[in-house]
C-alpha positions as CSV (number, residue, x, y, z in Angstrom):
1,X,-3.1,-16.2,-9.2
2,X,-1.6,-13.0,-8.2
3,X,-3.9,-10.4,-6.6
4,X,-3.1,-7.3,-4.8
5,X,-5.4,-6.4,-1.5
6,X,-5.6,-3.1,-0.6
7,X,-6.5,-2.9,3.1
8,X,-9.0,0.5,4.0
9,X,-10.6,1.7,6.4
10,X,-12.7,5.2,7.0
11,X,-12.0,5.5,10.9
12,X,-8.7,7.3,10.5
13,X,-9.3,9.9,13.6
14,X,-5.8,11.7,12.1
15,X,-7.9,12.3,8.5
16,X,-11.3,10.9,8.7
17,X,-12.5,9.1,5.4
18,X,-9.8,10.2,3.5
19,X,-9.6,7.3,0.6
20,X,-13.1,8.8,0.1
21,X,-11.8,12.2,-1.0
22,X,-11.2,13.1,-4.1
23,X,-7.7,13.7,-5.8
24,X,-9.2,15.3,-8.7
25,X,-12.7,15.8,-10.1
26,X,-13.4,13.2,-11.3
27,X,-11.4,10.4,-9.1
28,X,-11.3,9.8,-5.3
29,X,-8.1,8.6,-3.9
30,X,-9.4,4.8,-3.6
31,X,-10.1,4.9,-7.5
32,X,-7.2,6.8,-8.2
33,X,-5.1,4.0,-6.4
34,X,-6.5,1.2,-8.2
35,X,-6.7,2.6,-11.6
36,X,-2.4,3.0,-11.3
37,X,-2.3,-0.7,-9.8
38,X,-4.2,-1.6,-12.8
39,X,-1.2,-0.6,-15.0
40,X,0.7,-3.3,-13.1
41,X,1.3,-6.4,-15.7
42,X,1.2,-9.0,-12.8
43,X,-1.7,-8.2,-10.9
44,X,-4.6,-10.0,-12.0
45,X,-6.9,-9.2,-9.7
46,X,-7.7,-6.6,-7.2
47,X,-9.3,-6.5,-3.7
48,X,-10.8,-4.2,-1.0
49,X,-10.7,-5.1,2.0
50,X,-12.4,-3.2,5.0
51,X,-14.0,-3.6,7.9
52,X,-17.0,-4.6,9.2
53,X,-17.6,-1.6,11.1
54,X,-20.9,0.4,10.5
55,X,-18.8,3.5,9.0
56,X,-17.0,1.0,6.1
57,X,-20.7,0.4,5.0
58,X,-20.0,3.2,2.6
59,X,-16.4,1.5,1.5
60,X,-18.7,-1.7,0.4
61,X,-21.6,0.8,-1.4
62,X,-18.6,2.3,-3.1
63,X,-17.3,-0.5,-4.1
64,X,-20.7,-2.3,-5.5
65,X,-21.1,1.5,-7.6
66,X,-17.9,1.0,-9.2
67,X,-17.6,-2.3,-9.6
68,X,-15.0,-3.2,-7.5
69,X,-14.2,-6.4,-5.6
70,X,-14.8,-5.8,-1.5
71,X,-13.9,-7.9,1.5
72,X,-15.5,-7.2,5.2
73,X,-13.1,-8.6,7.8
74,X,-11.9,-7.9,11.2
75,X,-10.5,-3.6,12.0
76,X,-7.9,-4.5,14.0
77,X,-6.7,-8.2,13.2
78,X,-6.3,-7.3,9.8
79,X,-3.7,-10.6,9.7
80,X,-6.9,-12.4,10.1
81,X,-8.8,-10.1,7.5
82,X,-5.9,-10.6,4.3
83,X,-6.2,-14.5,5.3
84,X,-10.0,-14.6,5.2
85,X,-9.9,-13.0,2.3
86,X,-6.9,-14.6,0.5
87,X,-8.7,-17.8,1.3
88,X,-11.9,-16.4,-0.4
89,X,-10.8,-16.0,-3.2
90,X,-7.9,-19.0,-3.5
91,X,-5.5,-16.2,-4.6
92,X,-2.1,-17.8,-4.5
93,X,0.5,-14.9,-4.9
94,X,-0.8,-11.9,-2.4
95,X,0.2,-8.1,-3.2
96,X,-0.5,-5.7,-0.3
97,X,-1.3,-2.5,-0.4
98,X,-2.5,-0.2,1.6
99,X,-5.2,2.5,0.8
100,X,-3.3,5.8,2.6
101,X,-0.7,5.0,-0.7
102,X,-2.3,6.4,-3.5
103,X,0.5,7.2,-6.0
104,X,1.9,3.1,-5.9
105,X,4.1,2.8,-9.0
106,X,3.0,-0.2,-10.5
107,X,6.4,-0.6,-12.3
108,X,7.7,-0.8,-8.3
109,X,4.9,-3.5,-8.0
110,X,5.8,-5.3,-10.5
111,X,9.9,-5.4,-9.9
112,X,8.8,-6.9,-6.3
113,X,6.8,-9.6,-7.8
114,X,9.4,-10.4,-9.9
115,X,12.1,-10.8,-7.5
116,X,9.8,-12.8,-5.0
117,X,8.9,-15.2,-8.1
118,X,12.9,-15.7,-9.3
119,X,14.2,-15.5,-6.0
120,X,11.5,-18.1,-4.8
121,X,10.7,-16.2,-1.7
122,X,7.6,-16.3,1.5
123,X,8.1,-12.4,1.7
124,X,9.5,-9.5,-0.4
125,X,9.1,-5.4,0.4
126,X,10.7,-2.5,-0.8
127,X,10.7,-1.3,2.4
128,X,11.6,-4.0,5.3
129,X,13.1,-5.4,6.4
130,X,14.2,-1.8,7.5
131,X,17.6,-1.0,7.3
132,X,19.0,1.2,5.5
133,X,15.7,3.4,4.2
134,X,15.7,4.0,0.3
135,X,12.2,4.1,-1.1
136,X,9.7,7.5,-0.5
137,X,7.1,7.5,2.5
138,X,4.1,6.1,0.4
139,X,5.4,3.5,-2.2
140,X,5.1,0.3,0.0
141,X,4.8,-2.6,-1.7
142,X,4.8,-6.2,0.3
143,X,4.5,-9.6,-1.7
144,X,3.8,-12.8,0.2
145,X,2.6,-16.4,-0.7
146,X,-0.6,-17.8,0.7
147,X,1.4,-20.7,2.6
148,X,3.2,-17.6,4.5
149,X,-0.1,-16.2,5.1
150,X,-1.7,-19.4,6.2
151,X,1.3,-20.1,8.6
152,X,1.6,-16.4,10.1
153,X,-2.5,-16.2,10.5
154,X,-1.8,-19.5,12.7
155,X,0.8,-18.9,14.5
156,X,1.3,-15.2,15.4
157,X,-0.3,-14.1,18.6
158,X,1.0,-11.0,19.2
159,X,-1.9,-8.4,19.1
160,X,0.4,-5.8,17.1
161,X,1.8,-7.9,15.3
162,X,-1.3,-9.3,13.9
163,X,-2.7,-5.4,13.6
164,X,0.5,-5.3,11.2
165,X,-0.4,-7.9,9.2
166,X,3.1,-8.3,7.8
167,X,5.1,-7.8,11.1
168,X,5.4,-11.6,11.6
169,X,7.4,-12.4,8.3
170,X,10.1,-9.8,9.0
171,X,10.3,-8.5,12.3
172,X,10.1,-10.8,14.3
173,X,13.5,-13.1,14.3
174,X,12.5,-16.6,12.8
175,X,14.1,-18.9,10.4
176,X,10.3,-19.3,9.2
177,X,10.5,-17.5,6.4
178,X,12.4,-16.8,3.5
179,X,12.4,-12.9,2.9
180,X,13.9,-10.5,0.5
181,X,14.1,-6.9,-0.1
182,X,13.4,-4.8,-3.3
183,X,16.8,-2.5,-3.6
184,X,17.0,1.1,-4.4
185,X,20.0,2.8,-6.6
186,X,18.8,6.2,-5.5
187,X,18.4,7.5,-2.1
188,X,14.5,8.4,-1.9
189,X,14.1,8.4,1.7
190,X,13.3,12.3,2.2
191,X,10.1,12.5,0.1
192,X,6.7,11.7,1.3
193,X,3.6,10.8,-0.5
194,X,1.6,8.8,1.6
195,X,-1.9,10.0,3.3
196,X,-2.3,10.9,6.5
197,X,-2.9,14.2,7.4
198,X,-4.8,17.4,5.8
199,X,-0.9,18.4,4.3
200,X,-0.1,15.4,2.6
201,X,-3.7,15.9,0.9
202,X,-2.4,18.9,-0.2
203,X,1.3,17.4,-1.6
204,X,-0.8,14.6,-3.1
205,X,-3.3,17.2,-4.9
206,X,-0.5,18.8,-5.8
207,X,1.2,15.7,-7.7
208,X,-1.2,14.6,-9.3
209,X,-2.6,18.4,-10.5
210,X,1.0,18.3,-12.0
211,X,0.7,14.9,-13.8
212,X,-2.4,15.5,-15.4
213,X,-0.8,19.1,-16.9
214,X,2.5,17.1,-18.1
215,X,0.1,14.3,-19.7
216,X,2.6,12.2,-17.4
217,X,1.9,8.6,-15.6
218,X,3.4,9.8,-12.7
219,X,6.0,7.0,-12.0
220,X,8.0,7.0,-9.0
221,X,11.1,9.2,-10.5
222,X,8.8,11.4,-12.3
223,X,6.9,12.0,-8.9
224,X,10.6,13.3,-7.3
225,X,11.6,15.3,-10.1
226,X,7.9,17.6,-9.5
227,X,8.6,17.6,-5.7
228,X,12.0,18.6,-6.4
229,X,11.1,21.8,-8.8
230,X,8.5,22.8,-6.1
231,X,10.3,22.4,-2.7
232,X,7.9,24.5,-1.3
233,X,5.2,21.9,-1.6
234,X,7.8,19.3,-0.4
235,X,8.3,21.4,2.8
236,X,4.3,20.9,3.5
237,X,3.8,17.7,5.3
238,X,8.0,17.0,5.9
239,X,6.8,17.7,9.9
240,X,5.6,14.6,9.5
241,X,8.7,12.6,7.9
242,X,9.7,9.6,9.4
243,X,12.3,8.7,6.9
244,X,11.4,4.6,7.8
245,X,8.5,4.4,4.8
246,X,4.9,3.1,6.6
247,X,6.4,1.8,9.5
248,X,6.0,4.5,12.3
């Protein structure tokens, strides 16, 4: 089974409970995520995972309201948290997401888990290995197999690493692991649409005002094409561009 975890948390000191806001009247960012990775035609399941801290209490009522799946594992070994949880719930094929990436494009999703499935692969990302970045600042997608899981949750000790979760399969240099990388024909790298500060709230409000007056999805291409007709917005939160996707 494929099932895509979405790792959140509401101790973010830089927005605090911000997959807890909402992105339009009727949707906080959290729902808003998962309803577009429900568009996905691989995923067949989908997962919260969060902490067992005393603030993430509200991340599991949440959850229990609307009906949707949650996981309590460790804050900061959060290698240890996707295992536990993987484990759980003997999901196979593991899609992780993370909850600060609201506008995932589920056609992206599916592209990497069907490159890691023909490629037959431990590890696939649209974004690392980093090398040349291509993709905007808040589509990550990483694919991974259980067995990779199993084997990094055993064997990697580093502390960030394990923070990381994914660090392991790509950045450290091993022959453990047979990785792959989602390509881009475009050059994406200047936009940013991930969460992380009060201005990208305001870019992602922005976006997704925008697709709901177009009657648009709001796939990846069509995201640009709104940030490029409104540079101004675009210009918001780019003090806070990286130009290496989630990896900071």
């Amino acid at each position: 089974m494929i099932a895509a975890i979405i790792q959140a948390r509401l101790g973010s000191k830089r927005l605090p409970q911000k997959i807890l806001k909402k992105i339009n009247k009727e949707q906080t960012v959290l729902e808003y995520l998962i309803n577009r990775l429900r568009k996905s035609s691989k995923i067949k399941k989908i997962i919260i995972a969060t902490t067992k801290n005393k603030i993430d209490d509200k991340i599991e009522i949440f959850c229990k309201k609307k009906n949707f799946i949650c996981f309590r594992g460790s804050e900061n070994d959060v290698l240890s948290r996707y295992y536990l949880c993987a484990k759980k719930f003997r999901i196979k094929k593991i899609v992780r997401i993370t909850s600060d990436c609201p506008l995932v494009d589920p056609k992206i999703v599916d592209k990497t888990i069907e490159m890691f499935n023909k490629k037959k692969l431990d590890y696939c990302s649209n974004t690392a290995p980093i090398v040349k970045p291509m993709w905007p600042d808040g589509s990550d997608v990483e694919v991974f197999s259980f067995k990779a899981l199993e084997k990094a949750y055993l064997r990697c000790k580093n502390k960030h690493f394990r923070e990381h979760v994914t660090f392991y399969f790509w950045k450290r240099k091993n022959n453990l692991f047979k990785i792959g990388q989602l390509k881009n024909m475009f050059n994406w790298s200047s936009y940013r649409f991930t969460l992380d500060y009060k201005e990208d709230y305001k870019v992602i409000k922005f976006i997704t005002k925008e697709l709901m007056k177009k009657k648009i999805f709001g796939y990846t291409h069509q995201i640009i094409k709104i940030l490029d007709k409104n540079k101004n917005i675009k210009k918001i939160n780019s003090k806070y561009f990286f130009g290496i996707g989630w990896v900071k």
